[in-house]
Backbone and ligand atoms as CSV (ligand in chain L), in Angstrom:
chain,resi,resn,atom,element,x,y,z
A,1,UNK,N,N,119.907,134.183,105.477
A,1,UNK,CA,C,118.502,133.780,105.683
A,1,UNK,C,C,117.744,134.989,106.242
A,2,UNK,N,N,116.395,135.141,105.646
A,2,UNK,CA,C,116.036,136.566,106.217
A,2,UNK,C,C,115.456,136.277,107.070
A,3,UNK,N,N,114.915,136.850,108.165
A,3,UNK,CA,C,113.785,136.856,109.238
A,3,UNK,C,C,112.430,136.519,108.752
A,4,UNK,N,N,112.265,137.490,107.740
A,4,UNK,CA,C,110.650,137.137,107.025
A,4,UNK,C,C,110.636,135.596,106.674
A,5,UNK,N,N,111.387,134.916,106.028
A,5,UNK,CA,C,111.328,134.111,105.384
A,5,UNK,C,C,111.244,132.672,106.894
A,6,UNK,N,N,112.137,133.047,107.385
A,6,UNK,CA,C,112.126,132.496,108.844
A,6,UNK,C,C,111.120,132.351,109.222
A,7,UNK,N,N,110.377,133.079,109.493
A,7,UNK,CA,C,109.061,133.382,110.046
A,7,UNK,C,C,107.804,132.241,109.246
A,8,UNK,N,N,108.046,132.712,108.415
A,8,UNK,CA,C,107.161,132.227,107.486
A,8,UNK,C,C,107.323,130.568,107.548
A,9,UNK,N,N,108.667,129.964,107.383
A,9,UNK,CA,C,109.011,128.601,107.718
A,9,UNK,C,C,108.203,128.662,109.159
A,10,UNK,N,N,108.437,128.674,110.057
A,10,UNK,CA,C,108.050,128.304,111.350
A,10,UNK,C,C,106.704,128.021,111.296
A,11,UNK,N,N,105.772,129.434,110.871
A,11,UNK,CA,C,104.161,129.378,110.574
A,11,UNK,C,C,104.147,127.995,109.833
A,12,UNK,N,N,104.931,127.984,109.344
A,12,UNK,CA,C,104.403,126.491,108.102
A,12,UNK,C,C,104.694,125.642,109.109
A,13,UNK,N,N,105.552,125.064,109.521
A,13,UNK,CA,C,106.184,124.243,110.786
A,13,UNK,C,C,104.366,123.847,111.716
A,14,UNK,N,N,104.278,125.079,112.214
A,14,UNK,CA,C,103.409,124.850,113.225
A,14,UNK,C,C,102.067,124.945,113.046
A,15,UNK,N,N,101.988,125.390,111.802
A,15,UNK,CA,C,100.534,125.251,111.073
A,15,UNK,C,C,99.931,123.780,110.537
A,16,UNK,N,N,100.975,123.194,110.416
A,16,UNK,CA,C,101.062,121.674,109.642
A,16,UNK,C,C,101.020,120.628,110.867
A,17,UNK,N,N,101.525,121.121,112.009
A,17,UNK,CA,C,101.317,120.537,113.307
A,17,UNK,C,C,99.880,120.535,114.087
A,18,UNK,N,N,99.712,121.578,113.797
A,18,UNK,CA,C,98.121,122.080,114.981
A,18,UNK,C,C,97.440,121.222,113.831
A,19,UNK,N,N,97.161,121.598,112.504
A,19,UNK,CA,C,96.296,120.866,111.482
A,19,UNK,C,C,96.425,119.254,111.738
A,20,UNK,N,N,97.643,118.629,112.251
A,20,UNK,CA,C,97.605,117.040,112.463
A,20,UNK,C,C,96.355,116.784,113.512
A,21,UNK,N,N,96.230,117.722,114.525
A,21,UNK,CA,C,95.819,117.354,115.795
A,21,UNK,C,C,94.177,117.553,115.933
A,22,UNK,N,N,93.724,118.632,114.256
A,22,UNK,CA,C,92.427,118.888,114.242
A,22,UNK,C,C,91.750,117.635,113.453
A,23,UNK,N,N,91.625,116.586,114.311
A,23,UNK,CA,C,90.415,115.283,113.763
A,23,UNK,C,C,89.698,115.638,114.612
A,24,UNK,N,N,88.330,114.943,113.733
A,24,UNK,CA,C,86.831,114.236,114.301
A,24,UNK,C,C,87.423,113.213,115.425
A,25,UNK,N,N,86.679,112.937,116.673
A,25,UNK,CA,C,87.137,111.755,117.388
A,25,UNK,C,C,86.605,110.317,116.469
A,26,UNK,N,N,85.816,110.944,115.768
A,26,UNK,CA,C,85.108,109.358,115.112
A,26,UNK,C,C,85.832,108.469,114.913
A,27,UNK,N,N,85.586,107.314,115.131
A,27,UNK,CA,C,86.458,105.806,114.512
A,27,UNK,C,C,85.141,105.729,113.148
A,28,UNK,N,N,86.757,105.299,112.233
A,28,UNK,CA,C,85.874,105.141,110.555
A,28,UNK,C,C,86.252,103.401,110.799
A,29,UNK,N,N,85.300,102.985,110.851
A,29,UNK,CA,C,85.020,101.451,110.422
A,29,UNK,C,C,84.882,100.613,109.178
A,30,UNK,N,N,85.510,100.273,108.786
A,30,UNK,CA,C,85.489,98.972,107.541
A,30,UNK,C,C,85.188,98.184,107.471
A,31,UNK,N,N,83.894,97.617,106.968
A,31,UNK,CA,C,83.734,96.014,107.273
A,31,UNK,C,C,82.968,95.748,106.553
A,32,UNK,N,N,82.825,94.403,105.963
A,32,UNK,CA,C,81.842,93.475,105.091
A,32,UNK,C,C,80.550,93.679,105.008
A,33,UNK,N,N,80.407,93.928,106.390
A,33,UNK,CA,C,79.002,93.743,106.815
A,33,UNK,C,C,78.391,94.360,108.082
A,34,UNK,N,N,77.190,94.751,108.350
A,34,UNK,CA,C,76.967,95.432,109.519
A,34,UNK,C,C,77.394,94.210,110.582
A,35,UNK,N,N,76.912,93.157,110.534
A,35,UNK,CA,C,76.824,92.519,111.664
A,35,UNK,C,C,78.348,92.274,112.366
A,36,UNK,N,N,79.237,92.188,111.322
A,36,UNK,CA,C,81.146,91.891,111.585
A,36,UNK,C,C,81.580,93.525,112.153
A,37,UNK,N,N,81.197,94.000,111.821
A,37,UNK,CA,C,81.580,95.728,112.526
A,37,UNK,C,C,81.076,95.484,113.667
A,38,UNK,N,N,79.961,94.735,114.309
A,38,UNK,CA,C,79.882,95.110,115.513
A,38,UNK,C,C,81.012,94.945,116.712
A,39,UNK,N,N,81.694,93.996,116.002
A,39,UNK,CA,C,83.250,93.754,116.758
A,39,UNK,C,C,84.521,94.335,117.207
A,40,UNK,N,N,83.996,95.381,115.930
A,40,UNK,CA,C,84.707,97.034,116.315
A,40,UNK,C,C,84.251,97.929,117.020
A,41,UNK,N,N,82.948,97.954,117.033
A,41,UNK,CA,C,82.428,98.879,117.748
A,41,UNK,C,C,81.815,98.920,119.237
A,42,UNK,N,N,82.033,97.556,119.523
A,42,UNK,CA,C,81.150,97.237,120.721
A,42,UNK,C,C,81.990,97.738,121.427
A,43,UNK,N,N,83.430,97.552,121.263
A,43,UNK,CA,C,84.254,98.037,122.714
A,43,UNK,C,C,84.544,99.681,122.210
A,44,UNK,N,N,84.057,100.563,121.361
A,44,UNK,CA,C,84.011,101.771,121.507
A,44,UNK,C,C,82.828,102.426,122.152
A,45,UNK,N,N,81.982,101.241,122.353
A,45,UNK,CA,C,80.386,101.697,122.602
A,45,UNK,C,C,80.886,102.203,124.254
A,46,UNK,N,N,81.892,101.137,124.602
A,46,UNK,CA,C,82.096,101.262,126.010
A,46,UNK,C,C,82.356,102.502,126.656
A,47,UNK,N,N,83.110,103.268,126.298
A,47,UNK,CA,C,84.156,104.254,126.461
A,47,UNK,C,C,82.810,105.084,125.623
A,48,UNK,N,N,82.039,105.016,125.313
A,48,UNK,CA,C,81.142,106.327,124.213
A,48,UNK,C,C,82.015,106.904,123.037
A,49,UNK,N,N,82.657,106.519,122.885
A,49,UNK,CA,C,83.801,106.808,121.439
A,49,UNK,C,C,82.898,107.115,120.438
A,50,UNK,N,N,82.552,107.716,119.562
A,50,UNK,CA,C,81.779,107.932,118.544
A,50,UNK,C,C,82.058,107.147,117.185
A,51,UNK,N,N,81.752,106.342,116.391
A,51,UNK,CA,C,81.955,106.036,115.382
A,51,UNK,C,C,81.437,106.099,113.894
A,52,UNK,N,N,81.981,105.796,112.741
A,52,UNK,CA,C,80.939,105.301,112.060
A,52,UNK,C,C,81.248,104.382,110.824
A,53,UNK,N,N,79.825,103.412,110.751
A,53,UNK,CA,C,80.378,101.684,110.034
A,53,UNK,C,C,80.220,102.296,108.169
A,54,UNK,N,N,81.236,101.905,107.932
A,54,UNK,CA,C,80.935,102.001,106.376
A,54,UNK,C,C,81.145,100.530,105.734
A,55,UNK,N,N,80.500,99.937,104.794
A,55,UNK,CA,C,80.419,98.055,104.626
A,55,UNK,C,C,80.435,98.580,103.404
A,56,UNK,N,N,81.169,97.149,103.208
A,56,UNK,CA,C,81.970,97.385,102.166
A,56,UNK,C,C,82.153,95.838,101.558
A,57,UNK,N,N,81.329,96.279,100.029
A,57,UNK,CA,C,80.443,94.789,99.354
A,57,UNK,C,C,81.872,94.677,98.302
A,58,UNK,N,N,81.445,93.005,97.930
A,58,UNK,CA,C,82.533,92.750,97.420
A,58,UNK,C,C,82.647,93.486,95.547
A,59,UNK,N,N,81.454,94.425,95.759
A,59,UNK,CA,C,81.754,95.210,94.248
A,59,UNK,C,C,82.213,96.356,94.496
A,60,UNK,N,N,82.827,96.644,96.058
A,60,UNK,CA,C,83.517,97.877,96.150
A,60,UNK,C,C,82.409,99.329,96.838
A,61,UNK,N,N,83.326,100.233,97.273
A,61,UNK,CA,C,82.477,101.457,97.410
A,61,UNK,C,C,83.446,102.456,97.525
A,62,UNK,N,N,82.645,103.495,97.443
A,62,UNK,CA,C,83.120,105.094,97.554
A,62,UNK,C,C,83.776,105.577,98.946
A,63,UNK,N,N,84.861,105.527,98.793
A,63,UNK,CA,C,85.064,105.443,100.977
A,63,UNK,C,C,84.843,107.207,101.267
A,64,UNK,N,N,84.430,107.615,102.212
A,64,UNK,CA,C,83.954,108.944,102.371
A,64,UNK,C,C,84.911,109.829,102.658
A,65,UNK,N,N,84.822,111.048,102.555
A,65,UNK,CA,C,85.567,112.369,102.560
A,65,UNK,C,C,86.520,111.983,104.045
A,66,UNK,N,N,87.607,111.781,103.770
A,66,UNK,CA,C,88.984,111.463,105.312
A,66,UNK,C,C,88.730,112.748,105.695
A,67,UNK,N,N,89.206,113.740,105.235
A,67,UNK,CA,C,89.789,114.990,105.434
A,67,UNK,C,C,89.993,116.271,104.222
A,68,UNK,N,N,90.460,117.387,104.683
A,68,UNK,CA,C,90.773,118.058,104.088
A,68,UNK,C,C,92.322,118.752,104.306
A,69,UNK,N,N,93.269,118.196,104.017
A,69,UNK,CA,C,94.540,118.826,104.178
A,69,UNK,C,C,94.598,120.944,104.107
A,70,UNK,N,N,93.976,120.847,102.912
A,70,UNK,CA,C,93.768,122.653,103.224
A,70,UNK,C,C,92.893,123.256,104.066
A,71,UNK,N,N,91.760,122.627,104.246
A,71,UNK,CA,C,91.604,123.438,105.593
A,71,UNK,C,C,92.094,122.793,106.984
A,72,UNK,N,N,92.887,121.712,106.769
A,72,UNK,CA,C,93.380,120.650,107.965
A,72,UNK,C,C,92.294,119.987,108.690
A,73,UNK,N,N,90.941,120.035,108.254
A,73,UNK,CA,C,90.336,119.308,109.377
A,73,UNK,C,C,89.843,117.797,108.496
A,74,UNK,N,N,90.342,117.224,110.018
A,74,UNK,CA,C,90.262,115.596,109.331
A,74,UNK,C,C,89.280,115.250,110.095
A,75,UNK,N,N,88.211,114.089,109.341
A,75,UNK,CA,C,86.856,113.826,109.804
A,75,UNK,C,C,87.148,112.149,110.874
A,76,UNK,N,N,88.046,111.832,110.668
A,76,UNK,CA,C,88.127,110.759,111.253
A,76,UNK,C,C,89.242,110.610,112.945
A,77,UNK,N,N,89.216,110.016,113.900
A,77,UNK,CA,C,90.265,110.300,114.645
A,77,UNK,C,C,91.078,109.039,114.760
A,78,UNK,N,N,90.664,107.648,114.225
A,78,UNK,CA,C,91.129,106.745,114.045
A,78,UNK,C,C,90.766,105.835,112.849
A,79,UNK,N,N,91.334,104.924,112.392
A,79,UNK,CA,C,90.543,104.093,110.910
A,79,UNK,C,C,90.794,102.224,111.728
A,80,UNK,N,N,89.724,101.340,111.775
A,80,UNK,CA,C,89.450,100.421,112.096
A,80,UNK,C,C,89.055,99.387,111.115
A,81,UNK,N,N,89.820,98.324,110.140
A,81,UNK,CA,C,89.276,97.512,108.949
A,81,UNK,C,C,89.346,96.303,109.576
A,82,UNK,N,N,88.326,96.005,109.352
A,82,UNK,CA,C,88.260,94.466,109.890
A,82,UNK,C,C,88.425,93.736,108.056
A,83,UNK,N,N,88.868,92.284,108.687
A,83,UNK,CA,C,89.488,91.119,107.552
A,83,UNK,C,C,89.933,91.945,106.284
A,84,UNK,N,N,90.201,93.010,106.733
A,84,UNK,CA,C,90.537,93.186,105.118
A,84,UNK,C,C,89.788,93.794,104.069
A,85,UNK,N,N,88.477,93.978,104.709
A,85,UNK,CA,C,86.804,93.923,103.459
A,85,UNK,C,C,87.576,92.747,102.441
A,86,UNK,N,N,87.886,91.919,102.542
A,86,UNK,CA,C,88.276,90.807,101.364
A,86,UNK,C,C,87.071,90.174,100.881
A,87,UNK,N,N,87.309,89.724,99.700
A,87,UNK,CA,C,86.295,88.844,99.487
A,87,UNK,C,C,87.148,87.498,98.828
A,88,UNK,N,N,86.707,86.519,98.543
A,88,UNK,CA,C,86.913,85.358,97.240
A,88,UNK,C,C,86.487,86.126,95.477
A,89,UNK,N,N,87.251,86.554,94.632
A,89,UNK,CA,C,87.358,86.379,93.938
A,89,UNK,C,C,87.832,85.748,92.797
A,90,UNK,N,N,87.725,85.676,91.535
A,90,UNK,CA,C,87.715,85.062,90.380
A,90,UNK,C,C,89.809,84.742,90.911
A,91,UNK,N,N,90.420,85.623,90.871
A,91,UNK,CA,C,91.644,85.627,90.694
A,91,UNK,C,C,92.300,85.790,92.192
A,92,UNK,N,N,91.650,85.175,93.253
A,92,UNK,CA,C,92.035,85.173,94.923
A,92,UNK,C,C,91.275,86.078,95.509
A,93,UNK,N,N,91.867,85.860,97.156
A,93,UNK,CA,C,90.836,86.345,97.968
A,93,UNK,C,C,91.686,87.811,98.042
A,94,UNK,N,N,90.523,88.839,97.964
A,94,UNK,CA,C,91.629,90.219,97.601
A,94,UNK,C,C,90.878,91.404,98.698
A,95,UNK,N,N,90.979,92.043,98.771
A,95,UNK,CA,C,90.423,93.442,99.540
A,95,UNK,C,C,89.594,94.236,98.748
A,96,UNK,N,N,88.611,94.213,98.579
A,96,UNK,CA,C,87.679,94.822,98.178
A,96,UNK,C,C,87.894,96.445,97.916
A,97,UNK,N,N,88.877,97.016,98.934
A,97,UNK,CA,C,89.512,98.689,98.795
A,97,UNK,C,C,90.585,98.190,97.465
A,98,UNK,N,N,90.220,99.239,96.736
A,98,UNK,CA,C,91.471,99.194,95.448
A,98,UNK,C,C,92.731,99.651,96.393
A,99,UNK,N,N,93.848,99.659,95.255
A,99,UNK,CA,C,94.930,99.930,95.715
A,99,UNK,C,C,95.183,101.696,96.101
A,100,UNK,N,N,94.244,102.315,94.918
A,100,UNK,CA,C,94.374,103.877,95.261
A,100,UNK,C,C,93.419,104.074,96.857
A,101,UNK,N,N,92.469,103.765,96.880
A,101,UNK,CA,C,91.982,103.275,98.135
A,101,UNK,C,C,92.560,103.059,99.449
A,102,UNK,N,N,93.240,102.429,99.106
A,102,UNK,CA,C,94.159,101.866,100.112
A,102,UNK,C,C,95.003,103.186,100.251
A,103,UNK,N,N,95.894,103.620,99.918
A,103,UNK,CA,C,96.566,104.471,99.533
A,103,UNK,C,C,95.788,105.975,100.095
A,104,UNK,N,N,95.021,106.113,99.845
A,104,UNK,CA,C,93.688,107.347,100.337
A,104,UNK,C,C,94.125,107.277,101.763
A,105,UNK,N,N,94.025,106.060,102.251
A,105,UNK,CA,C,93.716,105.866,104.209
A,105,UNK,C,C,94.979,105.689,104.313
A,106,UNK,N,N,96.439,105.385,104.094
A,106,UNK,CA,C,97.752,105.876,104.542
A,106,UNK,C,C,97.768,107.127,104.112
A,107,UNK,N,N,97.753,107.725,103.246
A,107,UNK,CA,C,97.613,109.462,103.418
A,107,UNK,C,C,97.085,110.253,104.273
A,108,UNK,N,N,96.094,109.267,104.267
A,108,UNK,CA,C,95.215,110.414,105.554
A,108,UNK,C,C,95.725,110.241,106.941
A,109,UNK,N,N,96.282,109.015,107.165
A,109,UNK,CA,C,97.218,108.445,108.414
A,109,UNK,C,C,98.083,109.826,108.412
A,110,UNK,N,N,99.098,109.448,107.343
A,110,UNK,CA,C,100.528,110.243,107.671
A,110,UNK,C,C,100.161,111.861,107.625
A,111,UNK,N,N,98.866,112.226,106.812
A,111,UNK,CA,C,98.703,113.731,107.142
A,111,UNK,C,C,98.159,114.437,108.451
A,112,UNK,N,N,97.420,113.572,109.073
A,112,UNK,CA,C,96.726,114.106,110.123
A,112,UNK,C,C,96.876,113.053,111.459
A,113,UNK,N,N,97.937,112.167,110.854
A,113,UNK,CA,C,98.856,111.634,112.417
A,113,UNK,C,C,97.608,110.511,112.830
A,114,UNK,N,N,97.043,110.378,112.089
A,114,UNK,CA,C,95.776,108.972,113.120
A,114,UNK,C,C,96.484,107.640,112.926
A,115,UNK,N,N,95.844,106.709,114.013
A,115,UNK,CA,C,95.873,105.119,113.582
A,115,UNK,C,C,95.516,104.538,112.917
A,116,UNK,N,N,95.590,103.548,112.218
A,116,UNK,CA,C,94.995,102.592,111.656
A,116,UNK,C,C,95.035,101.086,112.292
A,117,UNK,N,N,94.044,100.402,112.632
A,117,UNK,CA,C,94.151,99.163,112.897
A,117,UNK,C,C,93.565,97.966,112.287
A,118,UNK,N,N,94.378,97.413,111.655
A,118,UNK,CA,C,93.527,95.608,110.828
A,118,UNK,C,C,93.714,94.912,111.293
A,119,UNK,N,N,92.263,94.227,111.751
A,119,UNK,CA,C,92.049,92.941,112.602
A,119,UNK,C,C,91.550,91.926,111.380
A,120,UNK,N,N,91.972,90.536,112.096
A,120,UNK,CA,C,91.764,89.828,111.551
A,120,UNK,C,C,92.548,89.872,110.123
A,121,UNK,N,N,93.516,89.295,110.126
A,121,UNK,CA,C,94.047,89.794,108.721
A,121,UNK,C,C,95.036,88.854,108.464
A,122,UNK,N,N,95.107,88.129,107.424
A,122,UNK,CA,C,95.612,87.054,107.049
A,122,UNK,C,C,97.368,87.388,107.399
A,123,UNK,N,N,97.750,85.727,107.843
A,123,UNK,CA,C,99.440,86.002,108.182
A,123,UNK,C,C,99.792,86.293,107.115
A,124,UNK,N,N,100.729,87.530,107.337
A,124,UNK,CA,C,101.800,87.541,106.003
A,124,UNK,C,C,103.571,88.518,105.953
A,125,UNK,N,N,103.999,88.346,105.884
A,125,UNK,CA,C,105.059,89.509,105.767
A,125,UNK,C,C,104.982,90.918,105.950
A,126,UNK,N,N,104.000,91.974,105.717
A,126,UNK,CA,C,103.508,93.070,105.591
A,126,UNK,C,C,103.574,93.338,107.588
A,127,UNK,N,N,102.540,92.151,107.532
A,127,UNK,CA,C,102.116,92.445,109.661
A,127,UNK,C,C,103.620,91.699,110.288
A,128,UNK,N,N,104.880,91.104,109.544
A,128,UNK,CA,C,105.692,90.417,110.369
A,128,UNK,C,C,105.460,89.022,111.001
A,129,UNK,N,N,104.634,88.176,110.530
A,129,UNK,CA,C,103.733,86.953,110.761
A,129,UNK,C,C,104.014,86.152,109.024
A,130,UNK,N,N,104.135,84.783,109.766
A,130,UNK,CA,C,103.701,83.837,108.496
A,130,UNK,C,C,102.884,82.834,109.128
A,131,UNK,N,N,102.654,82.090,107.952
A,131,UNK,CA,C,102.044,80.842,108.608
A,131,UNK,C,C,103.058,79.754,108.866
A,132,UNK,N,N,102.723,78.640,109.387
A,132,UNK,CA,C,104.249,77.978,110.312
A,132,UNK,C,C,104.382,77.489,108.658
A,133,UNK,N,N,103.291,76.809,107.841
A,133,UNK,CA,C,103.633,75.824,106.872
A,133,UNK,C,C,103.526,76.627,105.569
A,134,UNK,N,N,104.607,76.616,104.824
A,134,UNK,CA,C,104.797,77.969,104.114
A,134,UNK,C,C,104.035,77.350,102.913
A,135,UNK,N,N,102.863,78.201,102.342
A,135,UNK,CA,C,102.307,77.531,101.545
A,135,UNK,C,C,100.274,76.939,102.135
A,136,UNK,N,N,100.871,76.621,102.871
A,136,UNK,CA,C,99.832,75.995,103.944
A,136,UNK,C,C,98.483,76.933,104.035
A,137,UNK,N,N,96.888,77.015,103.921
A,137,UNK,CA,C,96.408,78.079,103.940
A,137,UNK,C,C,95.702,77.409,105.304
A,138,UNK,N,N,95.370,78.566,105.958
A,138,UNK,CA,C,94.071,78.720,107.079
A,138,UNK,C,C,93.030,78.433,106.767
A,139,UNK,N,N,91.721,78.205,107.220
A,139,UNK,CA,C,91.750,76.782,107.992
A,139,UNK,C,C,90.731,76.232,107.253
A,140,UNK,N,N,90.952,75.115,106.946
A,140,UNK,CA,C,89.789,74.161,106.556
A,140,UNK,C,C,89.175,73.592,107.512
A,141,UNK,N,N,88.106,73.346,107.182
A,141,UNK,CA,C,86.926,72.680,108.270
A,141,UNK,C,C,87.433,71.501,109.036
A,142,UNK,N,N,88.105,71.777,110.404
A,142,UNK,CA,C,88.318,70.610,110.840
A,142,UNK,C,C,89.665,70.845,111.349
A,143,UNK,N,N,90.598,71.934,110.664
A,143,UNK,CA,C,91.761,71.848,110.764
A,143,UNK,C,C,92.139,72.769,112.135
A,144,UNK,N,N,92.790,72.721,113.139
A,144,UNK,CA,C,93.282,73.019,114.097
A,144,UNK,C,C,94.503,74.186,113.925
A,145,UNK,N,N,94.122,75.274,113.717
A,145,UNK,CA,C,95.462,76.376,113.386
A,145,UNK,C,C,96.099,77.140,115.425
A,146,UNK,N,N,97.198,76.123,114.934
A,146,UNK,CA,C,97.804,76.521,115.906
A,146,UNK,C,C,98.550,78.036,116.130
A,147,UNK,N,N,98.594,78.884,117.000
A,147,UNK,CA,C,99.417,79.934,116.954
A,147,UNK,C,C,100.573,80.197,118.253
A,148,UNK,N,N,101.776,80.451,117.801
A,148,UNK,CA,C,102.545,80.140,118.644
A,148,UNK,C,C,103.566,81.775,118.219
A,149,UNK,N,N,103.827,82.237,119.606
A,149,UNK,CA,C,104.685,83.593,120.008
A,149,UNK,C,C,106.299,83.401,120.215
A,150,UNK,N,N,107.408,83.760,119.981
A,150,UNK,CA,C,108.194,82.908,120.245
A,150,UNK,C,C,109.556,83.992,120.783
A,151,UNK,N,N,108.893,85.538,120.619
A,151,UNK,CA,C,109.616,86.901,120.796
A,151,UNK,C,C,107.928,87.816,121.185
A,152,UNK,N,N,108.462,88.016,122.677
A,152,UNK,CA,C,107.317,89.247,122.908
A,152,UNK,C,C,107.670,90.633,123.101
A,153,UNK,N,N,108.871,90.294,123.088
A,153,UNK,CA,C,110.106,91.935,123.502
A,153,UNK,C,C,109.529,93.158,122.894
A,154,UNK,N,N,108.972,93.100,121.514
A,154,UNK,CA,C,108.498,93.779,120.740
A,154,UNK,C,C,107.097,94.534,121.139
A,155,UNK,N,N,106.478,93.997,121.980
A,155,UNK,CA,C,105.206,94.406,122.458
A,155,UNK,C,C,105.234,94.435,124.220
A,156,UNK,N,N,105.761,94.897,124.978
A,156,UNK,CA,C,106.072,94.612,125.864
A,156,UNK,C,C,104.751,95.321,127.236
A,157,UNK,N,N,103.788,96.232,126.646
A,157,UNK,CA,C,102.461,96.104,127.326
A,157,UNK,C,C,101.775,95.489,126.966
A,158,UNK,N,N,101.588,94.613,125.786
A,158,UNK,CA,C,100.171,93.553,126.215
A,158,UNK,C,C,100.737,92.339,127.302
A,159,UNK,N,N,101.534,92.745,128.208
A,159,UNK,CA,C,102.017,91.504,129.182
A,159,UNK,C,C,101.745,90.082,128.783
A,160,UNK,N,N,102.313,89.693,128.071
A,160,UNK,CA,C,102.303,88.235,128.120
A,160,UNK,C,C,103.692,87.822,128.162
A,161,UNK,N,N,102.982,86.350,129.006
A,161,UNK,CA,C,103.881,85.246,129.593
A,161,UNK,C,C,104.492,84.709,129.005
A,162,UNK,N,N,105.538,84.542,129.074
A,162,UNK,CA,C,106.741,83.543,128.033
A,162,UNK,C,C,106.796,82.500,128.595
L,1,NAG,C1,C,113.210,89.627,119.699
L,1,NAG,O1,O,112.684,90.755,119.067
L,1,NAG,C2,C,113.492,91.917,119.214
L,1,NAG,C3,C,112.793,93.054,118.530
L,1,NAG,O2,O,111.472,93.098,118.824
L,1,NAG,C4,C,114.856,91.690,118.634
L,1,NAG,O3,O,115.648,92.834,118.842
L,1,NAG,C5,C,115.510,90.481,119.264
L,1,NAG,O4,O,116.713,90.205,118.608
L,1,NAG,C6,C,114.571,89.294,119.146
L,1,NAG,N1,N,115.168,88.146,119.863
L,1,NAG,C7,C,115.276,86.955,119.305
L,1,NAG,C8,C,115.846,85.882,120.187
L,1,NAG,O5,O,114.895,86.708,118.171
């Protein structure tokens, strides 16, 4: 193994590292609608966190520039989707982000190391959640959706009581 070549690995090593750490602080917001983003943003308002809402109609949109892997700077410092941007369509209730879409914002996760968080988001296998009645959908007018914890080991700072 030569030295040069050594060298050169390492630069790559630690070039690919410092580039994770160069984000925007901005939180990129997802949501239906201005008024449902405010649910994301109110508790960043707190802290002065900087954000910004992008809504997102059920005919879809252009989601904005994440980042740039070659020059490493990523515009976002966290990603925040509320419900999903879902809508009711012809063929179920679906996410309004296509699948390459989707796919865009885990890339940009795993390249530049940010979070992602989806609130509100239907039980399913993916989050480790079902619904108790398999089959059963959430909630009709009237209907009482119970939620019940039954292992907290897994999360062991949001302190809750068993
Ligand atoms: C509770 O969850 C943890 C992982 O989070 C797992 O290791 C453990 O086996 C679970 N306990 C029970 C009783 O299911």
């Amino acid at each position: 193994m030569s030295c040069v070549w050594r060298w050169s690995l390492l630069l790559g090593v630690l070039s690919t590292w410092v580039r994770a750490l160069s984000t925007s602080q901005t939180v990129l917001i997802l949501a239906r609608d201005a008024s449902s983003a405010y649910s994301a943003y109110s508790g960043l308002n707190g802290y002065g966190i900087p954000y910004q809402v992008v809504t997102v109609p059920s005919t879809g949109t252009t989601l904005p520039v994440l980042g740039n892997t070659a020059t490493g700077v990523g515009n976002y410092g966290a990603i925040v989707i509320l419900s999903e941007v879902a809508y009711q369509y012809a063929n179920g209730f679906l996410s309004a982000l296509t699948t390459a879409q989707w796919q865009q914002l885990y890339d940009y996760q795993t390249a530049f190391g940010v979070r992602m968080a989806r609130l509100d988001v239907y039980p399913t296998p993916d989050f480790g959640t079902t619904t108790a009645i398999a089959g059963a959908g959430c909630c009709n007018t009237g209907t009482e959706q119970l939620v019940s914890i039954s292992n907290a080991t897994g999360f062991p700072t949001a302190n809750l009581k068993m």
